[in-house]
TORLO-237960 format. One record per residue (C-alpha): residue number from 1; residue in three letters; chain; y, z, x. Coordinates in nm, 2 decimals. Example, Ala and Ser with C-alpha at 12.3 -4.5 7.8 and 13.67 -1.06 7.14 Angstrom:
<senus>
 num residuo cadena      v      w      u
   1     Ala      A  -0.45   0.78   1.23
   2     Ser      A  -0.11   0.71   1.37
</senus>
This chain:
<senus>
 num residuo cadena      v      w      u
   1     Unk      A   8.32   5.41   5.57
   2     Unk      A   8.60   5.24   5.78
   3     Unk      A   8.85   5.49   5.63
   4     Unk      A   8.65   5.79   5.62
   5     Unk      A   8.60   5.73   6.01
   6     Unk      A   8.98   5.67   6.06
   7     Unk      A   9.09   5.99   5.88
   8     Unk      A   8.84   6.18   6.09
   9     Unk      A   8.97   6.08   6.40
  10     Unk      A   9.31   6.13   6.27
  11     Unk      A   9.20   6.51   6.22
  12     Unk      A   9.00   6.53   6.53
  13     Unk      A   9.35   6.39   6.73
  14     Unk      A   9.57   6.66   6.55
  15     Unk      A   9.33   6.89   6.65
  16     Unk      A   9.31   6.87   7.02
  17     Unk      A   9.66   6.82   7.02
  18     Unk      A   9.73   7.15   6.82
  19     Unk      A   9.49   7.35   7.08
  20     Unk      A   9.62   7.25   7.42
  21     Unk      A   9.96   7.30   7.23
  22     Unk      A   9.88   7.61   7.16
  23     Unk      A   9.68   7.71   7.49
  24     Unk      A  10.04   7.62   7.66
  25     Unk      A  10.26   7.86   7.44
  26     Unk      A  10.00   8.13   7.40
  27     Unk      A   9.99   8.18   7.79
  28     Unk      A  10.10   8.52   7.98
  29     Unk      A  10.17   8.26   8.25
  30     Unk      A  10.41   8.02   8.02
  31     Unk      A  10.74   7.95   8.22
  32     Unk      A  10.94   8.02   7.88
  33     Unk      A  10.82   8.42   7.87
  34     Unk      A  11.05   8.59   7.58
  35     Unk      A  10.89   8.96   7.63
  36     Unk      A  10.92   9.18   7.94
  37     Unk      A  10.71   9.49   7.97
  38     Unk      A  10.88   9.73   8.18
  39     Unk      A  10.69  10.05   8.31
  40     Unk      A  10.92  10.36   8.45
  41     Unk      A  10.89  10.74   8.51
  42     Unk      A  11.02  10.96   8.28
  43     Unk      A  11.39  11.05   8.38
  44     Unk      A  11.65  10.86   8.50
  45     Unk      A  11.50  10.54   8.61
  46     Unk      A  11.35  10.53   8.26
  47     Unk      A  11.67  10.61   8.11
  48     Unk      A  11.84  10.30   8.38
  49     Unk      A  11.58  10.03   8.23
  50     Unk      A  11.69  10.15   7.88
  51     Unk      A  12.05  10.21   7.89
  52     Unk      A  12.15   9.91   8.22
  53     Unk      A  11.85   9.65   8.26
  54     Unk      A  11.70   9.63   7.90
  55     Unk      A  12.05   9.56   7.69
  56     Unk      A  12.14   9.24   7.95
  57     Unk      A  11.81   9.11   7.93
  58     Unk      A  11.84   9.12   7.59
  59     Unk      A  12.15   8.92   7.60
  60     Unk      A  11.98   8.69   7.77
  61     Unk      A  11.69   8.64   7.45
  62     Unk      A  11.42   8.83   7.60
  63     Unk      A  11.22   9.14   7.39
  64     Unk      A  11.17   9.40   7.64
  65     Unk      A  10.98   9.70   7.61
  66     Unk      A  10.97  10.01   7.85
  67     Unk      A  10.67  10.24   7.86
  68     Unk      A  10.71  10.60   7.98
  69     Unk      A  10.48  10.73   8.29
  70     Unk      A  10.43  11.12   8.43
  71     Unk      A  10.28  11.00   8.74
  72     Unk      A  10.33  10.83   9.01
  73     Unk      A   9.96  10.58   9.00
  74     Unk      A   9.96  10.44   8.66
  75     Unk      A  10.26  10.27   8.67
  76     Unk      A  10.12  10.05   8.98
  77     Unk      A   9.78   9.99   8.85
  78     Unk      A   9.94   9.89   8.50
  79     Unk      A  10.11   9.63   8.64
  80     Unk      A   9.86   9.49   8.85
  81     Unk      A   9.64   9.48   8.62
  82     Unk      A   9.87   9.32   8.38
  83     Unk      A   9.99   9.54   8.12
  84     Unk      A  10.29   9.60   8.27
  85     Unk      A  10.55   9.27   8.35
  86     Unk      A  10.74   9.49   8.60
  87     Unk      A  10.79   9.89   8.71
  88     Unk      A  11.07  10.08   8.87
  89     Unk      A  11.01  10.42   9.01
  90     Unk      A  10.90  10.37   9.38
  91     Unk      A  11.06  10.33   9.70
  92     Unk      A  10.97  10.05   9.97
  93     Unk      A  10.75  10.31  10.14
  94     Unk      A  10.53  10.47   9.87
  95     Unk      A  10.53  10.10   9.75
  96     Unk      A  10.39   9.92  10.08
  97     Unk      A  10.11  10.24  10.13
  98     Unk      A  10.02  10.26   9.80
  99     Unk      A   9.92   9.85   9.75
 100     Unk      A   9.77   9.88  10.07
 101     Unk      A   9.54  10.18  10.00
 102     Unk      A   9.44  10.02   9.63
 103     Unk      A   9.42   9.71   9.74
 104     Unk      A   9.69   9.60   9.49
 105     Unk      A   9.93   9.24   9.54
 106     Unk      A  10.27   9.39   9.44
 107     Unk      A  10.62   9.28   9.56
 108     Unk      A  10.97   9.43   9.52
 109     Unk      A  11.26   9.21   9.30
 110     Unk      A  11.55   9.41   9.43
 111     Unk      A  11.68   9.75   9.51
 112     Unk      A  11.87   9.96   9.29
 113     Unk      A  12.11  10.29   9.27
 114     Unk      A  11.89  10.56   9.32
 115     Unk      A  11.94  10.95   9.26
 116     Unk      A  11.99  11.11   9.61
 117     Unk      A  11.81  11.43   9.74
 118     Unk      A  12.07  11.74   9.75
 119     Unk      A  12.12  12.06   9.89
 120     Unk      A  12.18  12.28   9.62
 121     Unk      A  12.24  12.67   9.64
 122     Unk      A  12.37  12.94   9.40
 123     Unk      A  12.40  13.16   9.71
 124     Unk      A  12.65  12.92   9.95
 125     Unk      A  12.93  12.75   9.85
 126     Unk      A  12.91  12.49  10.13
 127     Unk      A  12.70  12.39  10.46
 128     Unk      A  12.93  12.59  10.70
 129     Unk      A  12.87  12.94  10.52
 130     Unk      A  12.50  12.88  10.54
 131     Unk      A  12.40  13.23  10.74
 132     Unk      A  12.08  13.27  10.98
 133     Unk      A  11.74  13.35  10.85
 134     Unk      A  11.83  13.19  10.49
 135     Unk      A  11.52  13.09  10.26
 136     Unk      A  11.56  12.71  10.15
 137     Unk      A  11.29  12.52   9.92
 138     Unk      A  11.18  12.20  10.07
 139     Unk      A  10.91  11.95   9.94
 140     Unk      A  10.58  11.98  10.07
 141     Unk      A  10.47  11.61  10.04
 142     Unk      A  10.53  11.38  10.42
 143     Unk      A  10.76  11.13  10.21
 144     Unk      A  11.03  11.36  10.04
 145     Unk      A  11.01  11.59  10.34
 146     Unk      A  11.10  11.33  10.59
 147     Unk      A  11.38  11.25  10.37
 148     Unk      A  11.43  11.63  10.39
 149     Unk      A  11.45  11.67  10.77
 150     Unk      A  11.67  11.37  10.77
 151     Unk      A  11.94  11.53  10.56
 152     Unk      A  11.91  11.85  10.73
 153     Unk      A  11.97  11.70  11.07
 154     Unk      A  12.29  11.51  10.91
 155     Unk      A  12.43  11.85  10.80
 156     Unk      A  12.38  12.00  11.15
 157     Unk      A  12.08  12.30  11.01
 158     Unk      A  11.81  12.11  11.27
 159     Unk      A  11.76  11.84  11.52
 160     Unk      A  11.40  11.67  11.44
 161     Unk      A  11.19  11.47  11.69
 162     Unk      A  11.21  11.11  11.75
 163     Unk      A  11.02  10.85  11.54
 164     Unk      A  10.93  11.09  11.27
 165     Unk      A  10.62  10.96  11.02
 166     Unk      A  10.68  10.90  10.70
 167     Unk      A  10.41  10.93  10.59
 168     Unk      A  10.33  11.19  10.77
 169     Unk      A  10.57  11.39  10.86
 170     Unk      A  10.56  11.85  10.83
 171     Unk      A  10.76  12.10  10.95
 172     Unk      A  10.59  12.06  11.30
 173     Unk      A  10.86  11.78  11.35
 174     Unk      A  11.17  12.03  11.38
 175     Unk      A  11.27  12.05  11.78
 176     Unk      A  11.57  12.30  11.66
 177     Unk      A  11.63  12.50  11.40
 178     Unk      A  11.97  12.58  11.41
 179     Unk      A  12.02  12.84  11.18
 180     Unk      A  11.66  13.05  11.17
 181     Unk      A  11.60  12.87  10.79
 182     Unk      A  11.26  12.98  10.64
 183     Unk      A  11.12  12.69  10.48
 184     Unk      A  10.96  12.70  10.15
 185     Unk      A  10.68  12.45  10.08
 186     Unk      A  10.64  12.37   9.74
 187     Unk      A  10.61  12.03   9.54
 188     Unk      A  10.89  11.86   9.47
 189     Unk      A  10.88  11.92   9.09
 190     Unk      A  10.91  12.28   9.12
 191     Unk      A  11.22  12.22   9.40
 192     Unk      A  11.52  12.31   9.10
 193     Unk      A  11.36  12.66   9.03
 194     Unk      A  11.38  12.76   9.38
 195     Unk      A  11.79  12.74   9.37
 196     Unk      A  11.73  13.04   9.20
 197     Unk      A  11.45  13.23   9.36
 198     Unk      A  11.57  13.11   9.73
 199     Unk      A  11.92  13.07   9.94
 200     Unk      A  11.90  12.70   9.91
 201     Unk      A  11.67  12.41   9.80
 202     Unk      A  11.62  12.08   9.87
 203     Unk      A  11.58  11.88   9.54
 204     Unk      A  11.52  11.52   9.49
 205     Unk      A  11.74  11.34   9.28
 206     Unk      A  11.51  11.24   9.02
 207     Unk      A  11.40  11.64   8.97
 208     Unk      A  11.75  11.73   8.97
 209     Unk      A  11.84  11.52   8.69
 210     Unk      A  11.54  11.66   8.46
 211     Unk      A  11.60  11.98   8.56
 212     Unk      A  11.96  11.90   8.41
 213     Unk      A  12.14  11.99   8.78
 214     Unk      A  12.48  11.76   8.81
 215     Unk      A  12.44  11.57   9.13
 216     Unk      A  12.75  11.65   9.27
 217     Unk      A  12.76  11.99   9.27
 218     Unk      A  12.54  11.96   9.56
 219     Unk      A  12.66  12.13   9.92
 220     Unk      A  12.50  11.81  10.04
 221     Unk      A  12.40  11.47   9.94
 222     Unk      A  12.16  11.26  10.08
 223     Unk      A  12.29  10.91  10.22
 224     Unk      A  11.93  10.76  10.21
 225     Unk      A  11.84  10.46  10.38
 226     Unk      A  11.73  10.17  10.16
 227     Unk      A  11.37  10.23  10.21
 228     Unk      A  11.39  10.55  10.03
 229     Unk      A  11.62  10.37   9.76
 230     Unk      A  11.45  10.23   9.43
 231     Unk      A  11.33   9.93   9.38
 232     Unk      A  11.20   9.68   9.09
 233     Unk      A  10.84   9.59   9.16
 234     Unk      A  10.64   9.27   9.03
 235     Unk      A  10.30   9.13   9.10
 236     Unk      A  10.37   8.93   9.40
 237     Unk      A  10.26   8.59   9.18
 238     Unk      A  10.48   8.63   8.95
 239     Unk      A  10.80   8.64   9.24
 240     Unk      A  10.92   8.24   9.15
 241     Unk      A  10.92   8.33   8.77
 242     Unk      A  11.23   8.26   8.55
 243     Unk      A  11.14   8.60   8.42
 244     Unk      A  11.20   8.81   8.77
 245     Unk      A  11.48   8.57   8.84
 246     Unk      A  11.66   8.68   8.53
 247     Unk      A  11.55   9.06   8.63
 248     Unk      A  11.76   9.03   8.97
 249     Unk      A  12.03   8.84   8.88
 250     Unk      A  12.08   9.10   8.58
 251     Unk      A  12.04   9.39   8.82
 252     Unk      A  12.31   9.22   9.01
 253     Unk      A  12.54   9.14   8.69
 254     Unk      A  12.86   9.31   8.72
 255     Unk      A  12.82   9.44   8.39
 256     Unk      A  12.53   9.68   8.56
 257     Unk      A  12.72   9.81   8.78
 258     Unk      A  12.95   9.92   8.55
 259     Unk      A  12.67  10.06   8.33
 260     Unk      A  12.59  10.28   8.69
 261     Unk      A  12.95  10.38   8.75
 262     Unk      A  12.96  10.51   8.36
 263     Unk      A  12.60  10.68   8.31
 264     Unk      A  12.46  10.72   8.67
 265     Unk      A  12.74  10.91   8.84
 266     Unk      A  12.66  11.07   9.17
 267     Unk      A  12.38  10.76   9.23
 268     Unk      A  12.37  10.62   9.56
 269     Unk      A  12.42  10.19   9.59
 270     Unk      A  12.21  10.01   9.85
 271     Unk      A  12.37   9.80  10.09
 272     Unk      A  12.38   9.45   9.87
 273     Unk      A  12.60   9.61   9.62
 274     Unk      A  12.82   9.81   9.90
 275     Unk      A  12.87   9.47  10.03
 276     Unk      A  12.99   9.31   9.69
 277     Unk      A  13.27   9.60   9.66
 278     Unk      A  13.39   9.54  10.03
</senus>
């Protein structure tokens, strides 16, 4: 009976032992994550995870997949609810609204090159031969046509009002329009067709690209501020993990960069990587 008893508590030991083990390396949470599910739109910042983050963060052991999006809401509500380890398709602004109005607890990692908006005509050759009453495309949603009025004041077309919205922001903001342009409002997907049915349009860099436009064959390129750059995005709790750590200092690897300069030409740096080739 004695070594009956012993061999079962023997067994009973292993076994508790063997589940917490296992409860510890079976976690999402663990500390030593080897898989990093990346979420991205279709395009170019699909094609930067594949071709610039997902090779060095192989090199540095981890599995990573990337799953495709055609919107601009799954990717956000996939990785807050935890399919998703970490998206990149958003700016700081349409980040910080869009937790807010879902309620969601999300939290860039770090900017990254992002496709600028562009003035693009098969009509004028540059800004200065831009005549009065011309027809130019812009985007009809407050985000990409804030960005929009911004670039147009820069090339001297308008003068917009102070403190412009966002989030909000229409045609109603233009003070001065310098040249008599008749804005089209469309969305911003359908921006590349109007270089041919218009004088000029106004094409984020992103639709450019899929529409297979070179960047800089542009009469004008935006110089966005950051807030309109890219960014990676995490779940705010997972900010002190090895796993985002590894995701930054990758994304600031000299060996991306390079990757940018080769496959991302006409891509515009935030400041932080400026500032590393000053």
């Amino acid at each position: 009976m004695k070594k009956i008893f012993a061999v079962l508590i023997t067994l009973l030991t292993v076994t508790v032992l063997s589940a917490c083990g296992g409860d510890e390396s079976g976690s999402a949470d663990a500390s030593d994550k080897d898989t990093i599910r990346f979420g991205a739109t279709s395009g170019p910042y699909s094609d930067m995870v594949n071709k610039a983050i997902k090779p060095l963060l192989e090199e540095k052991g981890y599995e990573v997949t990337n799953k495709e999006f055609t919107d601009y809401v799954q990717p956000n509500k996939a990785l807050a609810n935890g399919d998703l380890d970490a998206n990149l398709f958003q700016h700081k602004i349409f980040l910080e609204s869009f937790a807010k109005e879902h309620g969601l607890d999300l939290s860039e990692v770090i900017i990254v090159p992002t496709a600028p908006m562009g003035i693009y005509s098969n009509t004028f050759e540059d800004i200065e031969s831009i005549e009065k009453g011309s027809t130019m495309g812009v985007p009809n949603d407050p985000t990409n046509l804030a960005r929009a009025l911004i670039v147009l004041e820069e090339e001297g077309l308008v003068t917009i009002k102070d403190d412009v919205d966002p989030l909000r922001a229409s045609l109603k903001d233009i003070k001065e329009n310098k040249k008599d342009i008749e804005f089209v409002e469309v969305e911003a997907g359908q921006l590349p067709r109007l270089v041919d049915s218009e004088d000029l349009s106004m094409v984020p860099g992103n639709y450019a690209l899929a529409a297979g436009m070179d960047l800089l064959n542009a009469l004008a390129l935006e110089d966005m501020p950051d807030d309109y750059r890219n960014r990676v995005a995490v779940k705010t709790e997972d900010l002190d993990k090895q796993f985002v750590k590894d995701i930054k200092e990758v994304v600031e690897s000299e060996e991306f960069e390079k990757i940018i300069d080769e496959e991302f030409e006409g891509f515009g740096k935030p400041q932080w990587m400026k500032k590393k080739e000053e």
